[in-house]
N, C-alpha and C positions, 0 to 999 in steps of 0.2 A: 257939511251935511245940510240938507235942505230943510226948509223950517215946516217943512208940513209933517217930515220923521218930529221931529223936537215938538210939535204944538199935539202929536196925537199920542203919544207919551205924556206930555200933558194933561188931556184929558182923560187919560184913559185912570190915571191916578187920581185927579179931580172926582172923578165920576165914582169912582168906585170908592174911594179911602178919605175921599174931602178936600178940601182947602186947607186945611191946616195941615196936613199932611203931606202936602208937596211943597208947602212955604219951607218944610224940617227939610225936606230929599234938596228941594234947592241948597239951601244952608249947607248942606253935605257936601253939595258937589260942588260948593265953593264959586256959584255962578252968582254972576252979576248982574244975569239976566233970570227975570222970575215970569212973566210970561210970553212965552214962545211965536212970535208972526210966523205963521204957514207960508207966507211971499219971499219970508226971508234966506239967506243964507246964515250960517253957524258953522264954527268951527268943528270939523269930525272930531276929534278928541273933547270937543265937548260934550258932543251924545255923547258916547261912550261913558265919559263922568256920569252923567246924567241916569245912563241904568244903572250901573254899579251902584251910585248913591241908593236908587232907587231899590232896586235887591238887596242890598245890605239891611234897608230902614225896614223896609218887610219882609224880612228874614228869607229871599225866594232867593232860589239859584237864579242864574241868567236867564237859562234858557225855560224852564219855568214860568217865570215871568215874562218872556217874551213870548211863549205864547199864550198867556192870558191874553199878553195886548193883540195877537190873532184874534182871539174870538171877540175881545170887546170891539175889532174893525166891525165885526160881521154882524153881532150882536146887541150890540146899546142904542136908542133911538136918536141920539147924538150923531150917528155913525150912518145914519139912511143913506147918504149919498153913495159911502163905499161899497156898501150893501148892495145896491143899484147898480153900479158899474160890473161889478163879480155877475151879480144876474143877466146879466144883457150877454153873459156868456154864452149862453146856452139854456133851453125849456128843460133838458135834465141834466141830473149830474154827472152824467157821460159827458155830455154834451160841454159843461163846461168845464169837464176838464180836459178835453181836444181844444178849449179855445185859449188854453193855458201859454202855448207857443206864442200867442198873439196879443198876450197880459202885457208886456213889458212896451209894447211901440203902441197901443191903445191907450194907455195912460201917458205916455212919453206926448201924444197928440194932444191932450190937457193941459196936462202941466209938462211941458219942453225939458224944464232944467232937474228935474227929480229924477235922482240917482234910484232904481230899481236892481233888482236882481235878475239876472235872463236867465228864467226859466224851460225847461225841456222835458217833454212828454214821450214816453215811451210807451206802447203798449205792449203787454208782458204774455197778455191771453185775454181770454171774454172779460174778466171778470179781475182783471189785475195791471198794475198800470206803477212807472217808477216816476216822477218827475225832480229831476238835478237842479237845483237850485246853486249859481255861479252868480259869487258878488264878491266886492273888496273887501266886505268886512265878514268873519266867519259871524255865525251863529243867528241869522234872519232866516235860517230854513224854519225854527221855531216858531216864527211870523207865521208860515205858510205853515205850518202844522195848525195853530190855532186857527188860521181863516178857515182849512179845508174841515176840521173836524166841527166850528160852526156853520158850514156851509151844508156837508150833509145832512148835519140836522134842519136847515133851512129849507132841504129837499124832500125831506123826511127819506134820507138813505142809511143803511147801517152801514160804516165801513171799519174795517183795519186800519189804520194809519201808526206806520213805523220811521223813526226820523235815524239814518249814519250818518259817518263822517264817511265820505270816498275820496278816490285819488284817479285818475285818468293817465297817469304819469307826466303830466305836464304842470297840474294845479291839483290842489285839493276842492272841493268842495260838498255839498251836503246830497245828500240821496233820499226822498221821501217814498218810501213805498206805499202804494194804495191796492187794498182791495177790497172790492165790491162784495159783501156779505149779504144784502136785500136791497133792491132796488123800491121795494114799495113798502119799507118800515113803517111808514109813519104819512100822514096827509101833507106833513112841512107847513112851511108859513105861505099864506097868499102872497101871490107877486104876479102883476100885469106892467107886460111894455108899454102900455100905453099912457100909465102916470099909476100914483098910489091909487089905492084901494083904501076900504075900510079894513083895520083887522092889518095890515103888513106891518 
């Protein structure tokens, strides 16, 4: 797995629970590695270690806890840069989620060697929208739960967000339903293309 999954697992525990807190979740997961280079590569079975420690030590399920680490992408000032990238989707949250299709090779253009999940946008009706989320490892649709329900809030949108398991008959993978409940909930947080703002 690529070290930018492992370094933002990292912080996302740093940032919220401490240092001392992730030195115990390392210790768990029996790594010999304590902090994580985003350039780097890491063994897939060692993420893995590395939640499980991590959800055990703070009593969360998995998936749970993986999508806290969605919203803290979207949410924590540590995190402006992914924040940034998700916004350059789209002026609204329509908008960004049609540029959903085009998440997986627009990041792939940054960072080349990071394993993504290819995602798939459907639209259902005006107001409803399913996106399939296909990756080798089950349970990152979570990820994409927590980014999209910090992102609405980012756009000041209300939505629904429902996460299954699907099956295609070929593979299994994750099904996220969205639907748009108020497009104008809320003001959301300032964001200009053109660089930060005061206030983002």
């Amino acid at each position: 797995m690529y070290g930018l999954v492992n370094r933002s697992i990292q912080c996302f525990v740093e940032d919220t629970y401490g240092r001392m807190v992730w030195e115990r979740i390392i210790a768990d997961a029996r790594s010999e590695v304590v902090d994580f280079e985003a350039m780097l590569s890491y063994d897939d079975a060692l993420t893995g270690q590395v939640i499980e420690a991590t959800a055990k030590h703070l009593s969360r399920d998995r998936s749970g806890l993986l999508e806290d680490l969605g919203s803290y992408l979207v949410t924590h000032q540590h995190m402006e840069a992914v924040r940034r990238l998700l916004r350059f989707g789209g002026h609204t949250f329509e908008d960004f989620l049609q540029s959903l299709d085009d998440l997986h090779d627009r990041v792939k253009l940054a960072v080349p060697d990071l394993e993504l999940p290819f995602l798939t946008l459907e639209q259902q009706s005006e107001e409803s929208y399913t996106v399939a989320c296909r990756f080798s490892e089950p349970g990152y649709g979570a990820v994409l739960l927590g980014m999209l329900r910090a992102l609405a809030d980012d756009y000041g949108v209300l939505v629904l967000l429902d996460l299954e398991d699907a099956n295609d008959g070929e593979a299994p993978y994750e099904l996220l339903k969205v639907n748009l409940l108020e497009t104008s909930f809320a003001s959301g947080r300032s964001f200009s293309l053109a660089g930060q703002a005061a206030g983002q």
